[in-house]
N, C-alpha and C positions, 0 to 999 in steps of 0.2 A: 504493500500500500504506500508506500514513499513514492512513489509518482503521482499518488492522489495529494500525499501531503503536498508536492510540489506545483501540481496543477498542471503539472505536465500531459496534456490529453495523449501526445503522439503514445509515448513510453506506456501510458494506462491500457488503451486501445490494441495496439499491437499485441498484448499476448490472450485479445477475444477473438471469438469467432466475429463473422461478419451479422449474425442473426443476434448476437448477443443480449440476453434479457438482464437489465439493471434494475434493483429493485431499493432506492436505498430508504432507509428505516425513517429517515427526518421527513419524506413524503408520502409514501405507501401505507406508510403507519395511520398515516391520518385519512385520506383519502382513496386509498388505494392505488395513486397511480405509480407509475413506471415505466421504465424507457427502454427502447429496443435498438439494438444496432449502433455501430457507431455513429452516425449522426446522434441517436438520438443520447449518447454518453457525451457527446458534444452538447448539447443542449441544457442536460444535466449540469456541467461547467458552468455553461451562462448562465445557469439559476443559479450555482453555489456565489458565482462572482456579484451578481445583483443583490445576492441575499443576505451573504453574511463578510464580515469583515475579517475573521479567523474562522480554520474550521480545519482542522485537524483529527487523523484518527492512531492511537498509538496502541498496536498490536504488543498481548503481552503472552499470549498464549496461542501455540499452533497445533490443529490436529489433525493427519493425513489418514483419510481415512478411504483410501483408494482413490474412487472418481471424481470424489469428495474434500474439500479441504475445511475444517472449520477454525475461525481467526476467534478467539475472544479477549479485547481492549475494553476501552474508553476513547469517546469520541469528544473532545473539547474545542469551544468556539467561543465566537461573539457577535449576535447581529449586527446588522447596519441599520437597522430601525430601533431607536433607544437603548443602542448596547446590550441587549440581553442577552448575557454568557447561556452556554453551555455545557455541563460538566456530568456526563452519565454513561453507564456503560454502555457497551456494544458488540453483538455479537455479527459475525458474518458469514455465513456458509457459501462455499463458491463450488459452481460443480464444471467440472471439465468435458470435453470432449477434444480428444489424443490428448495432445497439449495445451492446449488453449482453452478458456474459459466461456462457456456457454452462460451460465446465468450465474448471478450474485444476487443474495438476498441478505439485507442486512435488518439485525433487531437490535431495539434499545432495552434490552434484556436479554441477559447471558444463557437462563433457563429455557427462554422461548426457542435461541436458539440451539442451541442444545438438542430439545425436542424436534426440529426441523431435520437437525443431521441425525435422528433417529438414535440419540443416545441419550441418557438419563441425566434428570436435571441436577445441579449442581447442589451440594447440602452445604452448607453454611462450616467455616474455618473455624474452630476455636482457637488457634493460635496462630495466628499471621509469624511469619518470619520476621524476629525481630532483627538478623543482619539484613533479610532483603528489603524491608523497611529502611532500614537506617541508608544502606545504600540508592535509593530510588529519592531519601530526605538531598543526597547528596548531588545527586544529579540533575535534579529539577533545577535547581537556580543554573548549573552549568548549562544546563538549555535555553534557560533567559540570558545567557551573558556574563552571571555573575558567579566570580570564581574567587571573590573574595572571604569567606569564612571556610577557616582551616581548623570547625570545633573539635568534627569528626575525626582529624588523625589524632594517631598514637604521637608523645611527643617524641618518639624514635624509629619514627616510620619507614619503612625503605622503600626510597618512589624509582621507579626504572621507566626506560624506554626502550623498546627492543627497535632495532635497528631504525630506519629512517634517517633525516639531515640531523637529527641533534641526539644520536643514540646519549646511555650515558646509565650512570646509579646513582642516588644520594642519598644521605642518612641525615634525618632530621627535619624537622617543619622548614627551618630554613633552607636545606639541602634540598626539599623538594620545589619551595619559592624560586630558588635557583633553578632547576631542571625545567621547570615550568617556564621561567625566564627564553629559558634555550630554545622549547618552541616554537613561543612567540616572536623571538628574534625570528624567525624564517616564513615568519607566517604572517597576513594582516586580515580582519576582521571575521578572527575566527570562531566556528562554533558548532555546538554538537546537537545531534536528534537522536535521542536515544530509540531504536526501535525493537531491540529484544533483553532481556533481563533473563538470566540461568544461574539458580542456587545450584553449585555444583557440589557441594557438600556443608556440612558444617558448618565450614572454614571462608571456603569461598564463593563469592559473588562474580559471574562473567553480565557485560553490558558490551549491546553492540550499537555501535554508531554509527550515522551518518557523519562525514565531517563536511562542513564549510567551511569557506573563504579562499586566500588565491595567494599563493606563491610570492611573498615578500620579491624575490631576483627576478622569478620567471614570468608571475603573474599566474600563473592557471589557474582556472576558475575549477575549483575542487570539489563543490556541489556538481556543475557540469559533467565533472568524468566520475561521477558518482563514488566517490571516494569513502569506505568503509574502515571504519576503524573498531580497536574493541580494549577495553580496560577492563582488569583482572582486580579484586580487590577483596583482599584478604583481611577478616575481620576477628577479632579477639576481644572479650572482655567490652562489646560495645564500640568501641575505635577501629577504625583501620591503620592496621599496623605493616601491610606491605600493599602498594599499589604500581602495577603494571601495566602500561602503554603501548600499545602494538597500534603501527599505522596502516599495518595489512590486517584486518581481520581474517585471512586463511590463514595467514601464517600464526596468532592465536588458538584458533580452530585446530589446526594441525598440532600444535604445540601439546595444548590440551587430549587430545587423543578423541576431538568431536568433528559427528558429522558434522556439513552444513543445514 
């Protein structure tokens, strides 16, 4: 769904069919309409663009269920008529034909969807992850921009970056202010879209990202060539005490010993 976040029609389109049924949950739901084909996923666009001001959807859970794929996130926005946010889940069931997606159905309930892909509604958590909590606290402002509070590390953290322009290790709040320095020297207006989150154990928290912005020397626009990154972050005692930067998310992937 990062092409929807982008608004990118070409990228969205290209992996439908030509017949393609769009059904999304902020219209259907109310009225039951929906859109057919691409034109009519083009048209769906100039409704999101007249409609709302923000309108994002962040996938937090995938499920392959052959023909099948079911996505369950949150969908978060803001009209352009009196600003009214939106902030509620969503689920989305998309069904393929060979490769390519024939119809999407999306709900603003995870249960509903659930029941669509023909599996059993969801029971209520008694205990939320408190590192994947703590981690997602963490990220959120680095999605807005702000990469300013450092409550969350250990004060003997070990922050790394596995290869790329500024590889490196450092030990301490200020050894990783530094690290983080090194970055942004190479970088200008940059920033992150987190699109998947994996408690990988216990210990650790994998986040994968979009990155933005464009090449300090070169200029490239890094959104543009879709640029995937992923931070590994290791958590103890409530802190993170080691966090990992990879600007290749395979080479993460790989590292870790996970599919894509």
């Amino acid at each position: 769904m990062e092409a929807f976040n982008r608004r990118d029609l070409g990228a969205f389109t290209d992996s439908m069919t030509s017949d393609v049924e769009w059904l999304p949950a902020l219209e259907h739901g109310l009225d039951g309409g929906g859109y057919l084909g691409h034109r009519g996923v083009a048209a769906y666009f100039a409704n999101l663009e007249a409609t709302w001001e923000e309108l994002r959807w962040d996938a937090e859970e995938y499920r392959d269920l052959g023909t099948r794929v079911l996505a369950l996130g949150r969908i978060e926005g803001r009209g352009k008529t009196g600003g009214v946010p939106v902030d509620a889940p969503m689920g989305i069931v998309v069904d393929f034909r060979g490769s390519e997606i024939s119809r999407a159905r999306s709900f603003l309930d995870h249960d509903e969807a659930l029941e669509t892909a023909g599996l059993e509604p969801s029971r209520p958590v008694e205990n939320v992850s408190a590192n994947l909590d703590l981690v997602r606290s963490i990220v959120g402002p680095w999605e807005r921009g702000d990469y300013s509070s450092v409550d969350w590390a250990d004060p003997e953290i070990e922050y790394v970056h596995v290869a790329g322009p500024a590889p490196g290790s450092w030990v301490g709040i200020n050894g990783m202010e530094e690290g983080w320095g090194e970055m942004l020297s190479v970088m200008t207006e940059h920033r992150v879209e987190a699109y998947e989150f994996r408690e990988l154990d216990g210990d650790r928290v994998l986040v994968l990202f979009h990155l933005r912005g464009h090449g300090r020397t070169s200029g490239l626009d890094l959104g543009r060539m879709q640029a995937k990154v992923a931070s590994l972050f290791h958590v103890d005692g409530g802190r993170v005490t080691r966090l990992v930067n990879y600007l290749d998310r395979d080479r993460a992937l790989a590292d870790l010993g996970l599919a894509e």
